[in-house]
C-alpha positions as CSV (number, residue, x, y, z in Angstrom):
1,X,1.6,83.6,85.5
2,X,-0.8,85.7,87.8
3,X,-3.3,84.8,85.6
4,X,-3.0,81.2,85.9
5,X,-2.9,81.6,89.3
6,X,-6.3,83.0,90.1
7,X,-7.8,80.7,87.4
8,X,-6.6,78.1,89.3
9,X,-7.9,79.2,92.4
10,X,-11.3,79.8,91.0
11,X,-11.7,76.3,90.3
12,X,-10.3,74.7,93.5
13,X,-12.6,76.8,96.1
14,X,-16.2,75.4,94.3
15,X,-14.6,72.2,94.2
16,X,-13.8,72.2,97.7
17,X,-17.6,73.5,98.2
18,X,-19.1,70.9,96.1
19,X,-16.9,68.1,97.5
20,X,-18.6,69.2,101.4
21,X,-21.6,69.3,100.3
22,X,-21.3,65.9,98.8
23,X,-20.1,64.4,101.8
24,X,-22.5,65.9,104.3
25,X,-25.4,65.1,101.7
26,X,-24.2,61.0,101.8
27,X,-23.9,61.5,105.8
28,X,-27.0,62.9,106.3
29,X,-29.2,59.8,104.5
30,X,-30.8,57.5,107.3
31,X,-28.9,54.2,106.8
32,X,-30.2,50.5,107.1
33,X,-30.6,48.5,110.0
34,X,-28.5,45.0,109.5
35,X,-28.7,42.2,112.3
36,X,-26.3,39.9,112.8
37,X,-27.9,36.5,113.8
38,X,-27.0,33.8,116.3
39,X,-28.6,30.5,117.0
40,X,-30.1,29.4,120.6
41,X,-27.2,26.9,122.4
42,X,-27.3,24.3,125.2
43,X,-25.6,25.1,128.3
44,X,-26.2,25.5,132.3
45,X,-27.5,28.3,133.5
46,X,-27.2,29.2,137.1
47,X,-28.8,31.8,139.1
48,X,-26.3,33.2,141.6
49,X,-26.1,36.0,143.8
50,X,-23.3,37.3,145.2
51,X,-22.4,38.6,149.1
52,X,-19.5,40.6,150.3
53,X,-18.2,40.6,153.8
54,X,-14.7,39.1,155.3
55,X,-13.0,36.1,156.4
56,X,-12.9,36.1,160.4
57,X,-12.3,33.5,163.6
58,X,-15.2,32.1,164.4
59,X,-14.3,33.0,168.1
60,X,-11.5,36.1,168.7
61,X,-10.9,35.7,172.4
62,X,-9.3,39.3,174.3
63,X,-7.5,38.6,177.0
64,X,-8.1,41.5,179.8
65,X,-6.6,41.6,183.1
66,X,-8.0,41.1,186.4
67,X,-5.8,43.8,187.9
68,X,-5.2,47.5,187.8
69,X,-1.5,48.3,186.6
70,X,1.1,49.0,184.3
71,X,2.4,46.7,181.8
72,X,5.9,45.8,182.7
73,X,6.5,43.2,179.9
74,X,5.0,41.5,177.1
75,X,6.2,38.2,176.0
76,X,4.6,37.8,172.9
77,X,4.0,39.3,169.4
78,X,1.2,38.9,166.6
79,X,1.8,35.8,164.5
80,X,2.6,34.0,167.7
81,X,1.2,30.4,168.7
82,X,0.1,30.3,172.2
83,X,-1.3,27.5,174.5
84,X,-3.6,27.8,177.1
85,X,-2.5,28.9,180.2
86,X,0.7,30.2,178.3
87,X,2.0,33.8,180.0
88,X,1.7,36.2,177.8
89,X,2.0,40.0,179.9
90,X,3.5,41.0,182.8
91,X,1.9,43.9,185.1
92,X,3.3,46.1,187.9
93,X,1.0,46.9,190.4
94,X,0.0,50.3,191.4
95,X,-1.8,50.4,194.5
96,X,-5.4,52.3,195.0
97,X,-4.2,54.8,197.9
98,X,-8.1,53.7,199.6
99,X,-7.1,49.7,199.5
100,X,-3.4,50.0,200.6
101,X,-5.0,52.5,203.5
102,X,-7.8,50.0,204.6
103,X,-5.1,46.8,203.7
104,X,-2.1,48.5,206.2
105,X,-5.0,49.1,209.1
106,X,-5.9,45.6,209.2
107,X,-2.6,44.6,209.7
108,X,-2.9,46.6,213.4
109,X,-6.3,45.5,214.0
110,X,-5.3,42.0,213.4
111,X,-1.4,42.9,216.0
112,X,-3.5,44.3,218.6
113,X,-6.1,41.4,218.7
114,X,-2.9,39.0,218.8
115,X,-1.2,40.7,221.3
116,X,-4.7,40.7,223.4
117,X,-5.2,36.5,221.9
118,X,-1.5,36.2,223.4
119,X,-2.0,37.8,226.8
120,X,-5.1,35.9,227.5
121,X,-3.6,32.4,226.7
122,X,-0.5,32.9,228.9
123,X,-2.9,34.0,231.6
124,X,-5.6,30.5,231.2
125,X,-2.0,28.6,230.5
126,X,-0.7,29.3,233.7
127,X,-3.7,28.6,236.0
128,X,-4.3,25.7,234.0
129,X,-0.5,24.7,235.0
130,X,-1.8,24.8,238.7
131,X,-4.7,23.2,237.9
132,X,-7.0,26.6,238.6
133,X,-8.1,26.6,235.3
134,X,-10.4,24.0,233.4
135,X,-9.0,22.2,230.3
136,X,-11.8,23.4,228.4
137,X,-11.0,27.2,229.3
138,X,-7.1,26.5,227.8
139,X,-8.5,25.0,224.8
140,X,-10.4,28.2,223.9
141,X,-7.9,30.8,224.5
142,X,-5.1,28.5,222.2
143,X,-7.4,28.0,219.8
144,X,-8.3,31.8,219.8
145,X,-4.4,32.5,219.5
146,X,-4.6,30.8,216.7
147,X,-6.6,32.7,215.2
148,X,-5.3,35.5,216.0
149,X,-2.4,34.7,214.3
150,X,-3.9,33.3,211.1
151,X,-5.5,36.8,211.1
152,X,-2.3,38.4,210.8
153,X,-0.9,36.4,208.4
154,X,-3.9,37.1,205.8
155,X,-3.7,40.7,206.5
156,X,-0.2,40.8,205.5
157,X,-0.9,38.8,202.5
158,X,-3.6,40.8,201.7
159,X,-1.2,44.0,201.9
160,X,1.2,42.1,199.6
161,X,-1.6,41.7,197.1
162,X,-2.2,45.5,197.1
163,X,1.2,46.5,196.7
164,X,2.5,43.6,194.2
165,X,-0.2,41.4,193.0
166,X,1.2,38.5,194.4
167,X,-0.5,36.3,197.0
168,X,2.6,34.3,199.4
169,X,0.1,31.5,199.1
170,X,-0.2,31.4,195.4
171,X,2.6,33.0,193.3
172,X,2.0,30.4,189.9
173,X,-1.8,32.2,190.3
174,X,-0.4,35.6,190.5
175,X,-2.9,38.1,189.3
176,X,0.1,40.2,187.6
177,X,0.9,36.9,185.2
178,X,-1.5,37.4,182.5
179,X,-2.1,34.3,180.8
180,X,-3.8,32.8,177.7
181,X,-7.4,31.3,178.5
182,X,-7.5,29.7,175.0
183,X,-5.0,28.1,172.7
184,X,-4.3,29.9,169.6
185,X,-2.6,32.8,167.1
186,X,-1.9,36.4,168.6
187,X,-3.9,38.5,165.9
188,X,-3.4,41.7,168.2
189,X,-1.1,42.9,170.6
190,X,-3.0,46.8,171.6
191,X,-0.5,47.4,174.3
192,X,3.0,48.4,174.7
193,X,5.0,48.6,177.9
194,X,4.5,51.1,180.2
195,X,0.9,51.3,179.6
196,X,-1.9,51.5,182.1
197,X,-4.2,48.6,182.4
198,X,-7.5,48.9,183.9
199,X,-8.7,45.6,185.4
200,X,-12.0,43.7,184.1
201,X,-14.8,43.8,186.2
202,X,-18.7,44.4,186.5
203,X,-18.1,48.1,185.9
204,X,-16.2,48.1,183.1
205,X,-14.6,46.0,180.5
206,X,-11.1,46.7,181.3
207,X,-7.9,47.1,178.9
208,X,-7.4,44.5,176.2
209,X,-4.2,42.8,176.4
210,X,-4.2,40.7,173.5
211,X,-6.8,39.0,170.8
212,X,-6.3,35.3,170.1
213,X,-8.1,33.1,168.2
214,X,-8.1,29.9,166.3
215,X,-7.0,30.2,163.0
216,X,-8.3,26.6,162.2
217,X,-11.9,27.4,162.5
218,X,-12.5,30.7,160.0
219,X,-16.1,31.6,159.0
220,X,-17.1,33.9,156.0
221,X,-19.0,36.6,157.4
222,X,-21.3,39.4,155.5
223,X,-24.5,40.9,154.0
224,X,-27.0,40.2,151.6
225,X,-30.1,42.6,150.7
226,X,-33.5,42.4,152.2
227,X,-35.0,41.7,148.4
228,X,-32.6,38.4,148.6
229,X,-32.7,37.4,151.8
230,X,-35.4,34.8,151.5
231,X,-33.9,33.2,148.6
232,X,-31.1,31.6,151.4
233,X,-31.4,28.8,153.4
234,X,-29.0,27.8,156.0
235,X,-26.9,24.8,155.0
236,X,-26.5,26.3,151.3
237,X,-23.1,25.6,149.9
238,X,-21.4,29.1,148.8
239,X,-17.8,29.6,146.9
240,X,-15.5,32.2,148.4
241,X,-13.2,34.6,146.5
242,X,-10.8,36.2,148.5
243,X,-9.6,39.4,146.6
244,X,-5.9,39.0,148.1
245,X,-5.2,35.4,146.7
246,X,-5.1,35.8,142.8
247,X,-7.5,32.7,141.6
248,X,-9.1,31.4,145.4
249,X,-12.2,29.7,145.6
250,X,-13.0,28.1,148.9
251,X,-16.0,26.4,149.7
252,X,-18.3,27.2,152.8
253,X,-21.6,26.1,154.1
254,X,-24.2,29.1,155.6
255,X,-24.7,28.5,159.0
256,X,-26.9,31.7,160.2
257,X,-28.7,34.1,158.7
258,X,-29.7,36.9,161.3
259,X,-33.6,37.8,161.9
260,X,-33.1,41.1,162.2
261,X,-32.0,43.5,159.7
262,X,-29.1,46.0,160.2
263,X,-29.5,49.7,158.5
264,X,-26.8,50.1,156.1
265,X,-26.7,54.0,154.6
266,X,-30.4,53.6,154.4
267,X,-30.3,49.9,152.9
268,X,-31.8,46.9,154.9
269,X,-28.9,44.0,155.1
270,X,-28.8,41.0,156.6
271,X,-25.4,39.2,158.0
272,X,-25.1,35.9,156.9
273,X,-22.1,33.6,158.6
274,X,-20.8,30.8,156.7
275,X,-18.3,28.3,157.7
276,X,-14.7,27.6,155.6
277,X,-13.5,23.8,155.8
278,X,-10.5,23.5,157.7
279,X,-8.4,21.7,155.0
280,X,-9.2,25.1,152.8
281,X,-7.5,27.7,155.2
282,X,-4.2,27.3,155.3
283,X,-3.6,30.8,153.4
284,X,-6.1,32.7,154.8
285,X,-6.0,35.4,157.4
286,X,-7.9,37.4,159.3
287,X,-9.7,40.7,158.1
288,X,-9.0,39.6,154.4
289,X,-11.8,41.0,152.3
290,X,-13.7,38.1,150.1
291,X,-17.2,37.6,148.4
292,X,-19.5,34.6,148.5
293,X,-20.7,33.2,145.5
294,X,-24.3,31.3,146.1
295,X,-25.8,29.6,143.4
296,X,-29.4,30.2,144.4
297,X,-31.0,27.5,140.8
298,X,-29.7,25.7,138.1
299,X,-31.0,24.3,135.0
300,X,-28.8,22.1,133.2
301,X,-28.1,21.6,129.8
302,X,-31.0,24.1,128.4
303,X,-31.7,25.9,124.9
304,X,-30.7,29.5,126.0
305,X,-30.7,33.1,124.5
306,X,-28.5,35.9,124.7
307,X,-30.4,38.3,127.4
308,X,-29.9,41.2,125.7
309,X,-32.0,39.9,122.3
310,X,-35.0,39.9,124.7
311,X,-37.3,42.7,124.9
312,X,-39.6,42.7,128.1
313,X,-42.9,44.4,128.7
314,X,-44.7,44.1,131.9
315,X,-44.8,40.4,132.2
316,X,-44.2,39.3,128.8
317,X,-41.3,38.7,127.0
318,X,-40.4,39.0,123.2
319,X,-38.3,38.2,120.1
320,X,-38.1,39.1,116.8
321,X,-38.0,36.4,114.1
322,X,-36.4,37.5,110.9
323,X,-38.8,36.0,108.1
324,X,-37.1,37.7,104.8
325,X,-34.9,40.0,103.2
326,X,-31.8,40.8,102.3
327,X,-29.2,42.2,104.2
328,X,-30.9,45.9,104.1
329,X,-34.1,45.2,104.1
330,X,-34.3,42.5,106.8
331,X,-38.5,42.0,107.8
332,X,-39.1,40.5,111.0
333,X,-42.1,39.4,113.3
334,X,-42.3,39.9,117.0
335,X,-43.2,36.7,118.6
336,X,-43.6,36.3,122.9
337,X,-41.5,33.7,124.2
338,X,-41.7,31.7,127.7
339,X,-38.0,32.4,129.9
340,X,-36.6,30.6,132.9
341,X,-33.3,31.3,134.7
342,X,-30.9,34.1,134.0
343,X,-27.6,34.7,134.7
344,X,-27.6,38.0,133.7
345,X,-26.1,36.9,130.2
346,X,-28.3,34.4,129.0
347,X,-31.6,33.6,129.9
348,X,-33.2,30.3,129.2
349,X,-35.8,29.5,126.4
350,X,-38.3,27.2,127.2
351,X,-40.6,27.9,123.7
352,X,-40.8,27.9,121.3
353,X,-38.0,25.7,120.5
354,X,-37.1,26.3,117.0
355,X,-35.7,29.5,116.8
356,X,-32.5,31.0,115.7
357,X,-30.9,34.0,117.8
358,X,-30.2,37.2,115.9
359,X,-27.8,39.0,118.3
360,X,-26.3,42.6,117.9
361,X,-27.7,45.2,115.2
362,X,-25.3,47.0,112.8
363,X,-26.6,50.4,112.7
364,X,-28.6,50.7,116.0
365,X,-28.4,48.4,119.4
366,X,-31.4,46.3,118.4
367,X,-31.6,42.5,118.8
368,X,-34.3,40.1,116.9
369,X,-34.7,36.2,116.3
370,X,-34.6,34.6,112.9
371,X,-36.7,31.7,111.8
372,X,-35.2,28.5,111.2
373,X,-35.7,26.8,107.8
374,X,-38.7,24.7,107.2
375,X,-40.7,26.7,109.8
């Protein structure tokens, strides 16, 4: 039984050896090349190129205050229609020490020069009584009482505004209201209640409030490379995809395309702004990221080729035309062709005319051309 055994064995191992060498022999032999081939077809070709950038208001207005404070209310929230004129903050008012100093010290200037107005008239009043004084001399001194007291009254008003932010004269006016100067949606509320406020002025820009803008009037705004630029004119129709709505494709028309390049990690860009038709952005919001299709030519209805079939050298371009053979010994001739448009799949063949595609290579990734019958 032993015996068999090893007799056995003796003839499986130089079968296994014979069997690998076999099969590394077969692997080893360089195999055929075998084309598939494909005809030239009609269809449009466009040239596109495509931008990326965001959907944004054509005009985002922030509403700043005109007075130093804290807010002490807000009365609106993003998502909120507003009109103009509409309040939308409250502020309390928290006076500059150096104001309410120089407000509370014209309030005595302005007593004592009423109290010295006051003396004067009773004085002319009551030698004008006795017919000492001339009419003209009465006139003056009431007329500088007057004054006098008008004086006051502005100084306290002025000490109100300090304090409070609230003129007597003008409480609707108040610079504490703070009110909408546009009529719109609240994109942005930046404030919360109880925070300080710093009033808008030639020195600095002061706190923003709130941004409001209308959402009626959106524009597509973003960038296209310096080696494109020139291929866009303003007025140019462009579809835009926004990558939040599954299947969107709004339409736009370029408006501006800036004169100066910006510096983007070392690439030249230009922003291009494009305007959305109203009827189109219902659905859209602010911010939402989108890209901008813009067909740049079009050739309708041409004989095109599969791109990749075409091999390129300098400025020329070639196929290759199968001319005989069977499936593994295919001969071909390389022939130049004349190309149009691309779209980066399919290029245009504008001669010759009377070829036949031969698309994808079984073996290797070549592509070549095969002649029609009767050519």
């Amino acid at each position: 039984m032993k015996k068999f055994f090893k007799i056995l064995l003796w003839i499986i191992i130089p079968l296994i050896f014979i069997g690998t060498f076999i099969y590394l022999f077969k692997n080893s032999q360089p195999k055929a090349d075998s084309y598939e081939l494909v005809s030239p077809v009609k269809k449009t070709i466009e040239r596109t190129t495509v931008l990326t950038g965001k959907i944004e208001p054509r005009d985002a207005i922030e509403i700043k205050p005109q007075i130093s404070g804290i807010i002490s209310e807000i009365l609106v929230e993003p998502g909120d229609r507003v009109n103009n004129g509409d309040i939308i903050a409250k502020i309390k008012v928290i006076p500059d020490a150096t104001q309410l100093s120089s407000a509370e010290n014209r309030i005595q200037v302005a007593k004592i020069s009423l109290e010295e107005a006051r003396l004067t008239y009773e004085r002319t009043k009551a030698l004008y009584d006795k017919k000492y004084e001339s009419r003209e001399k009465f006139e003056t001194d009431h007329a500088a009482l007057r004054r006098a007291e008008e004086e006051l009254s502005q100084a306290k008003d002025q000490l109100r505004i300090v304090k409070e932010g609230v003129s007597q004269f003008d409480t609707q006016g108040s610079n504490t209201l703070i009110r909408s100067t546009v009529t719109g949606l609240v994109l942005e509320v930046p404030v919360k209640v109880g925070s300080s406020v710093i009033q808008s002025n030639t020195f600095n820009d002061g706190t923003t409030i709130a941004k409001i803008a209308d959402m009626n009037d959106l524009i597509f705004k973003g960038s296209i490379d310096e080696t494109e630029v020139d291929l866009l004119r303003e007025g140019m129709n462009m579809r835009i995809a926004v990558g939040a709505i599954q299947g969107s494709d709004y339409s736009a028309v370029i408006e501006k395309i800036a004169p100066i390049a910006t510096d983007d990690n070392g690439t030249n860009t230009f922003e291009v702004k494009a305007a959305l038709k109203e009827a189109d952005t219902a659905k859209l919001r602010a911010g939402y990221s989108a890209n901008a299709t813009v067909i740049l030519d079009t050739a309708p209805e041409v004989l095109s080729i599969p791109e990749r079939v075409v091999e390129y050298s300098g400025d020329s371009a070639f196929v290759y035309i199968y001319k005989s053979g069977d499936e593994k010994h295919q001969k071909f001739d390389r022939v130049p062709i004349t190309t149009g448009i691309s779209d980066g799949i399919d290029v245009q063949l504008k001669s010759p005319s009377t070829i036949t595609v031969k698309t994808q290579l079984r073996g290797n990734n070549n592509a070549a051309i095969e002649q029609k019958p009767g050519m």
